[in-house]
TORVEXDO-373089 format. One record per residue (C-alpha): x, y, z; residue number from 1; residue in three letters. Coordinates in steps of 0.02 Angstrom, whole numbers, plus 50000, padded with zeros to 5 digits. Example, Ala and Ser with C-alpha at 12.3 -4.5 7.8 and 13.67 -1.06 7.14 Angstrom:
<rs>
X:Y:Z:nr:rest
50615:49775:50390:1:Ala
50684:49947:50357:2:Ser
</rs>
This chain:
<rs>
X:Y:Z:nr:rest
61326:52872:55411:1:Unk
61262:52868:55605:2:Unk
61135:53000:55635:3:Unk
61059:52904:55807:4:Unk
61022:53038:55912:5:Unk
61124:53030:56071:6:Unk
61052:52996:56254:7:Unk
61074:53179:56295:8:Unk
60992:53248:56121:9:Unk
60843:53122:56170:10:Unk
60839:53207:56356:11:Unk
60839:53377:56329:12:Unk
60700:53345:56181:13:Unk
60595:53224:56318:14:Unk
60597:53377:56440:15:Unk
60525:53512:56284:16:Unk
60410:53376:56269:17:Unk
60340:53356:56421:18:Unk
60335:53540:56444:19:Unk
60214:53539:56300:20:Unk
60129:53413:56338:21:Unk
60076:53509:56519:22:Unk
60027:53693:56437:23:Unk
59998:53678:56249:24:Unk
59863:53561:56243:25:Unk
59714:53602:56108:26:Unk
59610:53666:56229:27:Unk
59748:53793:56263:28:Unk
59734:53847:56076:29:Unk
59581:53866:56079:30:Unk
59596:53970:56236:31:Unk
59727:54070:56144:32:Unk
59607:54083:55983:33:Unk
59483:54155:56084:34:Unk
59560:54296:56158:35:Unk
59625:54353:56001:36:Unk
59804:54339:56092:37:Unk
59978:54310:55995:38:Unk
60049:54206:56138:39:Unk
60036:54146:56289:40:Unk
60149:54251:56409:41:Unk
60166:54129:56563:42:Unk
60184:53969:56426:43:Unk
60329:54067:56354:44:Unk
60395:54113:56516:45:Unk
60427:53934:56556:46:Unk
60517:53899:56385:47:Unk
60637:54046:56411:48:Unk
60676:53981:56575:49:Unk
60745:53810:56506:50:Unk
60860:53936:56396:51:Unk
60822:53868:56226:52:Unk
60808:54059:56164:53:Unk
61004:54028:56146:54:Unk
60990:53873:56102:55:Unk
61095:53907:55936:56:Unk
61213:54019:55970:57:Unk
61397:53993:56049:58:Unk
61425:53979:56219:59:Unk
61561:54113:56179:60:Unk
61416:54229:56130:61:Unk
61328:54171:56289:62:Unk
61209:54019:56201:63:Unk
61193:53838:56244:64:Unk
61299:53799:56093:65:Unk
61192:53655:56028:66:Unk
61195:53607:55840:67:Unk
61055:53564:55723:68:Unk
61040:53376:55751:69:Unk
61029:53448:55943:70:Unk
60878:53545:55904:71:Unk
60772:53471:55777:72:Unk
60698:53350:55880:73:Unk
60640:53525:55974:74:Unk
60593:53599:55819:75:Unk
60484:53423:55786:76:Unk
60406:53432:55953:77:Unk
60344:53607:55920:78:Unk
60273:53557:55769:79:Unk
60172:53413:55869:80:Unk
60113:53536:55996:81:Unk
60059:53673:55891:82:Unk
60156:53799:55984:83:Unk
60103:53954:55943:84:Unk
60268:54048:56016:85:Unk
60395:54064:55886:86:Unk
60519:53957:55979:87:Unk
60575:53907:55814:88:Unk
60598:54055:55718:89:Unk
60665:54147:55859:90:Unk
60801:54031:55936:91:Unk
60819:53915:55763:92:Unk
60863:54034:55628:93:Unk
60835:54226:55687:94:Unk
60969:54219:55831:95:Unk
61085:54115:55780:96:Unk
61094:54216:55604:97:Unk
61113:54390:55725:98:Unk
61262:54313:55817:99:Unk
61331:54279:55649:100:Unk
61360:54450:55658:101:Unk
61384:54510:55825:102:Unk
61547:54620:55773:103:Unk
61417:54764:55721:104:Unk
61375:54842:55907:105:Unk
61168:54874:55889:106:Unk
61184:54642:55832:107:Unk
61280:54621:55995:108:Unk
61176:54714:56083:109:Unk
61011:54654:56037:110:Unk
61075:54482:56020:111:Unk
61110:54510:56223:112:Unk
60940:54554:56271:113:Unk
60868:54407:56159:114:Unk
60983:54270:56235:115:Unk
60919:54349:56399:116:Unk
60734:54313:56353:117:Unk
60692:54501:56370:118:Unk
60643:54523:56176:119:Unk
60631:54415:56013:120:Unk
60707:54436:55835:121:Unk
60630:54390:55687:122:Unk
60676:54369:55500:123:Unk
60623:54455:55318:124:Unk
60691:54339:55207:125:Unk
60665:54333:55020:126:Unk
60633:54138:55030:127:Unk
60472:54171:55123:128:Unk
60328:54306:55072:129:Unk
60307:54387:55226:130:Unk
60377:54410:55396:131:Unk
60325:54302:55549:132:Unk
60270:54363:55725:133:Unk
60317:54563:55674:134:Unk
60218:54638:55795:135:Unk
60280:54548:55955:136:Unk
60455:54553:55906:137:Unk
60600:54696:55945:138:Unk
60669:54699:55798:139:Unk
60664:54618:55619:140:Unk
60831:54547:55513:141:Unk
60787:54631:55331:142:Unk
60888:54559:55182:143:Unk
60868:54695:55039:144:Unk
60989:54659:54890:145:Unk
61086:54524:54980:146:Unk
61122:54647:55114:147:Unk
61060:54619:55306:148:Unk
60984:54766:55400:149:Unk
60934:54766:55582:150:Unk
60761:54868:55595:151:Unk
60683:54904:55761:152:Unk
60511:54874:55725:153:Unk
60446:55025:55827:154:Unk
60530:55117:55670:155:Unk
60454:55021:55538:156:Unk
60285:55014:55442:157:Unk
60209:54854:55482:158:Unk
60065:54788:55412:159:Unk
59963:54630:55464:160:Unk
59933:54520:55309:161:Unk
59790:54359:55312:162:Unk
59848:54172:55359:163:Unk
59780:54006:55345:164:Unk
59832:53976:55536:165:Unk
59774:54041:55667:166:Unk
59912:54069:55752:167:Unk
60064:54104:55624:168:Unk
60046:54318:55599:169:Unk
60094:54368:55460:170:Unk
60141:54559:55398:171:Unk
60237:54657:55277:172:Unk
60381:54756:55366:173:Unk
60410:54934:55260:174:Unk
60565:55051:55320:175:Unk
60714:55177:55241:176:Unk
60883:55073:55219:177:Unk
61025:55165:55281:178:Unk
61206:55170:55348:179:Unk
61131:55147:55516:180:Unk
61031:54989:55473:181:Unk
61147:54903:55396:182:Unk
61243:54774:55487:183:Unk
61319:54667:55342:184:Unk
61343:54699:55168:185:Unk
61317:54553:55030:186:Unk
61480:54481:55039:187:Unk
61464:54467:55232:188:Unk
61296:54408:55237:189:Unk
61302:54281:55097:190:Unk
61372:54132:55197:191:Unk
61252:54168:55347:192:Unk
61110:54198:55259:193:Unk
61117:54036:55160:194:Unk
61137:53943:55353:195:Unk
60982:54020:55398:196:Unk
60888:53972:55227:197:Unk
60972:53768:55261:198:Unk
60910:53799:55466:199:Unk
60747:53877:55420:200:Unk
60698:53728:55298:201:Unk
60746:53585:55402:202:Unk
60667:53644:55553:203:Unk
60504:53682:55462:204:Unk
60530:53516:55408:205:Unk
60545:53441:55569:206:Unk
60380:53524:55651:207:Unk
60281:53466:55495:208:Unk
60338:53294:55540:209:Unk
60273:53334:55722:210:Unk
60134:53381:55650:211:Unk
60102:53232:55556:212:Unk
60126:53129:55700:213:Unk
60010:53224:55809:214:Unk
59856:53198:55642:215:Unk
59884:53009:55631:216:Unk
59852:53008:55850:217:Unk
59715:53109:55825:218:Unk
59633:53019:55687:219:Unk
59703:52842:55783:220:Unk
59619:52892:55944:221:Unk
59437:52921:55863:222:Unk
59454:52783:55766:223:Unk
59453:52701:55945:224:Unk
59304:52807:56018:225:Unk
59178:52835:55850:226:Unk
59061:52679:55859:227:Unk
58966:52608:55710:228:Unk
58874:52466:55684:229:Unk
58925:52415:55885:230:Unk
59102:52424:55869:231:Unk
59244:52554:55846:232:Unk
59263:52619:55662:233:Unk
59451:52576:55703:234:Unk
59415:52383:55677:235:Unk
59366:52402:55529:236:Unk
59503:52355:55383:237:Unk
59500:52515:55265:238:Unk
59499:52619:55428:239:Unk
59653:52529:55464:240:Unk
59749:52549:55295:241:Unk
59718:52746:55273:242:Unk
59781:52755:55434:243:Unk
59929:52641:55407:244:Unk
59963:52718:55235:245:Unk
59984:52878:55330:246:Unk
60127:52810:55472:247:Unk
60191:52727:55330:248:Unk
60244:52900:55256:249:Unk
60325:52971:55414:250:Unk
60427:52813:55445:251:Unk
60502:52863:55294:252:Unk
60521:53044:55300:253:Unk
60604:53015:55483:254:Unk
60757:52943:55440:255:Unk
60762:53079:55287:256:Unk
60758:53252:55420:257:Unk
60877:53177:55514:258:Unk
61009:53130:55389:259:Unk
60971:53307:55347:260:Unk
61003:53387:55515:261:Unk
61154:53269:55537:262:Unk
61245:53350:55393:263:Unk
61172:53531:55377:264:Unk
61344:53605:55448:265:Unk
61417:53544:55292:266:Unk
61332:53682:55200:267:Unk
61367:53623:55022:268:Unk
61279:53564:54866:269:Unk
61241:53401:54954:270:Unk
61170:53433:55114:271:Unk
61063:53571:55047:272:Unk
60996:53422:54949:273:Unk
60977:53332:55090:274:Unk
60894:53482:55188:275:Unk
60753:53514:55042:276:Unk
60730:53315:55006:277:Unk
60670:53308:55198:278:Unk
60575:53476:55178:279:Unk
60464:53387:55032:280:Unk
60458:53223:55116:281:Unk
60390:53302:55278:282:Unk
60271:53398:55173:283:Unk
60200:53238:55091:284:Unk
60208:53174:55262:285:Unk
60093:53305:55336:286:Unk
59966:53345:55177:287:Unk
59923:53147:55192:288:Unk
59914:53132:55380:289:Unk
59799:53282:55408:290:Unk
59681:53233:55253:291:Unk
59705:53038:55334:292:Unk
59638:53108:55494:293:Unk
59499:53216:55418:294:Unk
59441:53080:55322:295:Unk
59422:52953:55474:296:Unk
59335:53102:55557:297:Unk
59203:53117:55455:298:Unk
59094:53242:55408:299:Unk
59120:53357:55574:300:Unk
59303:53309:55509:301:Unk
59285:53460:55389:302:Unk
59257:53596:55546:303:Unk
59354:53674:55687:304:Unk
59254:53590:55818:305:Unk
59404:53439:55775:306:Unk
59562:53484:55843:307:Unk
59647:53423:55682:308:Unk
59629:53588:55598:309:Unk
59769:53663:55694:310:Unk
59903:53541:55620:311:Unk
59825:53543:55484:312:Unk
59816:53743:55454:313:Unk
59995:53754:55540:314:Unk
60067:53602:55386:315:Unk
59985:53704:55239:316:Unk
60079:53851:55295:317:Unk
60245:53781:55338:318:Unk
60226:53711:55148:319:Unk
60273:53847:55079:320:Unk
60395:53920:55231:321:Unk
60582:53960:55192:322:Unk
60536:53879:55012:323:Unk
60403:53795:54933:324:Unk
60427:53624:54866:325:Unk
60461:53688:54697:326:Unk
60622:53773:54751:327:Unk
60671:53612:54850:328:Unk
60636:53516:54704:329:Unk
60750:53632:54601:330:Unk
60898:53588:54739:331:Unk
60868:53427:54735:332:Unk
60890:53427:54554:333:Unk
61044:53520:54564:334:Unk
61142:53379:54670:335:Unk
61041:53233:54547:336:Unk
61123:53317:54390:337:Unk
61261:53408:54473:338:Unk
61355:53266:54524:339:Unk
61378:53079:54491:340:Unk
61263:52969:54553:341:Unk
61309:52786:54646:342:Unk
61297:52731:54816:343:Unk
61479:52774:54829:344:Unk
61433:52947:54783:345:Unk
61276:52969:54859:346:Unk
61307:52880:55050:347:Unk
61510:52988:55021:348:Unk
61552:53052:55210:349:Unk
61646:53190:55139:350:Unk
61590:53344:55102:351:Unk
61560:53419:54913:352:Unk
61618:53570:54865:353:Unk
61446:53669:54814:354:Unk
</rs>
């Protein structure tokens, strides 16, 4: 299986990139942190402009049309930034799972305003605990009993709940099902809604693999500055090997995520393996490469005056996003003893039925 990215899927990633790179820089969090703010407006403003809120959705329904393996690279620069704008959420699993149904008139509707930048969507979905970035959203996708309903969240009851970062707010979202906020039943919803589960999981994965990333240059780069004993902490060997034990484990869980985004359209028994075997190997990924960093930090490694807390903070809670490694264990167990095992069965190009 080929899952090289192409030159173009490279491009439009180097561009998000470098956009992050100019206006979501720690001291920019920190900014953020101290005004008590939920975003940045004029950051956001320039990520609508390069139209990724559609970046999901059909260019029938007015998207860019891209695919997973187009936007996980995106999703893994997020994660390196720290992007506290739910770029993710919003144009990786919310929207595209709206347009999924875009026959109901208040979905097409709203779905047109989002792809226009003018409002976000976001998701309550049983696989996480609580509902992300409530109170800047429009309007919140609620599954209740299988079923999807499309709540405005002016007519809700929402109620801010505590989180480890920062910058992920949480709440509970409380309203009265009915005729009028339903917009698929459980037979329409159940194929979409396990997309968005498969897209919500691998793009968590990918920004904890940003985020891993951004911990080992973080930790690499004081390594360089810290002196001790007249020379850089980073000569020395165990410095070194924690460090390099850390790389080590995202050189592996790279290849893993995008195996998994290459196949995620297949949306059977196997990539769903795929999916939650990158979500736990981007986890691993992440725990050691923040704990890596912390310990080459130090002492003053264990407070927020290091900028590694905010990959940390943002990995812990992404742990447990759209499925905590217990359920992806569980799915990964499913394919293991579901289905022979063999390089002729496990490298098979064709899809399984689930």
């Amino acid at each position: 299986m080929d899952f090289r990215f192409s030159e173009e899927q490279t491009m439009t990633a180097d561009v998000v990139r470098e956009l992050l790179t100019d206006v979501c820089q720690p001291a920019d969090l920190r900014r953020l942190m101290g005004e008590g703010a939920a975003r940045d407006e004029a950051r956001w403003a320039k990520i609508l402009e390069m139209g990724l809120a559609g970046a999901l959705v059909s260019e029938d329904q007015g998207g860019l049309g891209l695919k997973a393996i187009d936007f996980v690279q995106i999703a893994e620069a997020c994660g390196y930034a720290g992007l506290p704008e739910p770029l993710v959420e919003n144009a990786g699993v919310a929207l595209p799972l709206l347009a999924a149904f875009s026959g109901n008139v208040r979905a097409a509707a709203l779905l047109e305003r989002a792809l226009a930048g003018e409002v976000t969507v976001t998701v309550a979905h049983p696989a996480n605990p609580f509902v992300a970035d409530a109170d800047t959203a429009e309007a919140v996708l609620v599954v209740r009993d299988g079923a999807v309903h499309l709540v405005e969240t002016g007519r809700a009851k929402i109620v801010a709940q505590p989180s480890v970062d920062p910058f992920r707010r949480l709440f509970t979202v409380e309203f009265e099902p009915s005729a009028e906020t339903l917009i698929a039943d459980t037979e329409e919803a159940a194929a979409p809604l396990a997309a968005a589960l498969d897209r919500g999981a691998l793009f968590a994965a990918a920004q904890m693999l940003g985020i891993a990333q951004r911990c080992v240059g973080l930790g690499v780069a004081y390594a360089k500055e810290r002196q001790q004993f007249g020379k850089p902490i980073g000569s020395y060997q165990a410095v070194k090997h924690h460090l390099a034990t850390a790389q080590v484990k995202i050189e592996f869980a790279r290849p893993v995520l995008h195996a998994a985004a290459a196949q995620l359209e297949q949306g059977d028994l196997y990539s769903r393996a795929r999916i939650s075997q990158a979500k736990l190997a981007c986890a691993d990924a992440a725990d050691v490469a923040a704990r890596t960093s912390i310990q080459v930090h130090g002492a003053m490694g264990y407070s927020w005056e290091v900028d590694v807390h905010f990959f940390l903070k943002r990995g812990i809670a992404l742990t447990n996003w759209w499925g905590g490694p217990a359920f992806h264990r569980e799915r990964v167990a499913a394919r293991v003893f579901a289905r022979p095992l063999g390089p002729e069965h496990t490298f098979a190009r064709e899809a399984e039925n689930a």
